[in-house]
C-alpha positions as CSV (number, residue, x, y, z in Angstrom):
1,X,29.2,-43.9,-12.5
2,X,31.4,-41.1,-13.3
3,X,28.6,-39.1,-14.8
4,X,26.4,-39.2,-12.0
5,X,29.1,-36.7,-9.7
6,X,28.4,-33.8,-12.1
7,X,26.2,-32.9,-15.0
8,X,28.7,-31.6,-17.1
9,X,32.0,-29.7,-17.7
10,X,30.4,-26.1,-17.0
11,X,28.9,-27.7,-13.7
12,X,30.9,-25.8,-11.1
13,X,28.5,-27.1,-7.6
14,X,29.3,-29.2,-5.3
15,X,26.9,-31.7,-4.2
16,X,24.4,-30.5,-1.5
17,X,25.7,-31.3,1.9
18,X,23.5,-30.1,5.5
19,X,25.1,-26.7,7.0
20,X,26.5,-27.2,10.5
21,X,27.2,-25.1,13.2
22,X,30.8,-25.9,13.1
23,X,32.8,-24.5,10.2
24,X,34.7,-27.1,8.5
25,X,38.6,-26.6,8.4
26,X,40.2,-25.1,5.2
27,X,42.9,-27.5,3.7
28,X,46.3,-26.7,5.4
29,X,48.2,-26.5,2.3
30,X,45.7,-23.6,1.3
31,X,45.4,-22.0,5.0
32,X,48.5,-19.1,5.5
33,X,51.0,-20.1,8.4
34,X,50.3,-18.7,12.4
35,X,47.4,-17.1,13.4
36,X,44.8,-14.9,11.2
37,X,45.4,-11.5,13.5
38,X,47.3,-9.4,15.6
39,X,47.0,-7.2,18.2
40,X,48.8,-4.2,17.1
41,X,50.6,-3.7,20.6
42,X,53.7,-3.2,21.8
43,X,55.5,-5.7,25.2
44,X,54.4,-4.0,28.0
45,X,51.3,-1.9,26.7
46,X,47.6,-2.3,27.9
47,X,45.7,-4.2,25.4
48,X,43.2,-2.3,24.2
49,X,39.5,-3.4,24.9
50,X,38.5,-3.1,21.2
51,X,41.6,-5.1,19.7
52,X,41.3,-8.7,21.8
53,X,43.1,-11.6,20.9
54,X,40.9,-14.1,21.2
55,X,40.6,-15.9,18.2
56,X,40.6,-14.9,14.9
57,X,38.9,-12.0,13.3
58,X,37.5,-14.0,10.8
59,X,34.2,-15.1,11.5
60,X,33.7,-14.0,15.0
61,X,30.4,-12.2,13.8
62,X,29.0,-15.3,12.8
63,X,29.8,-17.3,15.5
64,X,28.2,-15.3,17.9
65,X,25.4,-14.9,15.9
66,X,25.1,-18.8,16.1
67,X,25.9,-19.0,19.5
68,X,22.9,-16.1,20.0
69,X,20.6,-18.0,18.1
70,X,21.5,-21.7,20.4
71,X,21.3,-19.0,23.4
72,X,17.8,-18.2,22.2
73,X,16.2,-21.8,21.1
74,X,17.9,-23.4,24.7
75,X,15.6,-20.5,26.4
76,X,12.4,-20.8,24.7
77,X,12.3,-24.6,25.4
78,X,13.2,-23.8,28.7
79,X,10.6,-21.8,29.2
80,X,8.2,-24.6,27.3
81,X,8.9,-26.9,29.5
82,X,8.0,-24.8,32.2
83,X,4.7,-23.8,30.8
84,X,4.6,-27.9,30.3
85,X,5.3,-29.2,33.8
86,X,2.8,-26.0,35.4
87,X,0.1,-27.5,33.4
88,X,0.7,-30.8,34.5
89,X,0.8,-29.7,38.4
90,X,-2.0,-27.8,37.8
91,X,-3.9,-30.5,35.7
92,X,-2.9,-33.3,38.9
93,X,-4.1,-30.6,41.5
94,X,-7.5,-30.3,39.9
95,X,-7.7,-33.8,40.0
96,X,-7.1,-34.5,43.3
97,X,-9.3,-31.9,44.1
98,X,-12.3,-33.6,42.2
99,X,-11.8,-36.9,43.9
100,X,-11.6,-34.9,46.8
101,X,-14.8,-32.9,46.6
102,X,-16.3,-36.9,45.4
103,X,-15.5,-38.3,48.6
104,X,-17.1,-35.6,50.8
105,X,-20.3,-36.0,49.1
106,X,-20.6,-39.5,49.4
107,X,-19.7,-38.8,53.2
108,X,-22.6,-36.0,53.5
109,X,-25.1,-38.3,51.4
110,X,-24.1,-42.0,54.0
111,X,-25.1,-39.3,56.8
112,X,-28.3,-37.7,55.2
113,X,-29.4,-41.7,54.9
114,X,-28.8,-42.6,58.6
115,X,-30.7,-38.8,59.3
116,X,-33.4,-40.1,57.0
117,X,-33.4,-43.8,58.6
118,X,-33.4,-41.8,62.0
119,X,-36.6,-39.8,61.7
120,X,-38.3,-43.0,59.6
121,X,-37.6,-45.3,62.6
122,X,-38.5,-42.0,65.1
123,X,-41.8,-41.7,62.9
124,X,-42.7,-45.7,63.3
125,X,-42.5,-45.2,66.9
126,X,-44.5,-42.1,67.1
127,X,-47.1,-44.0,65.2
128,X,-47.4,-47.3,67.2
């Protein structure tokens, strides 16, 4: 059971495990005490606009790189499901449109038969 954790001695991976967004937390016995940074400012100063304290340093590239690349996916289906519901109005609209256009012929052709029946019966009449 033991052997099936690693190959061998030398084997220095850990088993595969899925990347998340979220970083997992370092061990707090390995982690140093208070925050990562400072801002290098003195009570009473403007902070400066390039030195935030928001957070640490550490990994803020990434993160927003992440958070970019959520931004990104959220808006392109978004916009899929836009392209999908316009489809399906216009896809309904055509529709009704048919069914429409259906029922207007039937009316003009039950008309053209009573025209037709008209002239027969005015025809008969004319004859006898």
């Amino acid at each position: 059971m033991g052997s099936s954790l690693f190959s061998g001695l030398t084997d220095t991976r850990f088993p595969k495990r899925r990347p998340g967004f979220k970083s997992r937390r370092k061990r707090a016995s390995l982690r140093p005490k208070g925050p990562y940074y400072w801002v290098k400012c003195k009570p009473g100063e403007p902070i400066p606009a390039n030195q935030p304290n928001a957070g640490s340093v550490q990994g803020r590239k990434e993160k927003k790189r992440i958070k970019q690349r959520k931004a990104f996916i959220m808006a392109e289906k978004k916009k899929r499901k836009a392209q999908y519901s316009a489809a399906v109005k216009r896809k309904e609209a055509e529709r009704t449109e048919r069914k429409m256009a259906a029922v207007a012929r039937e009316r003009a052709w039950a008309e053209r038969l009573i025209d037709l029946k008209r002239i027969e019966e005015e025809k008969k009449a004319a004859m006898a």
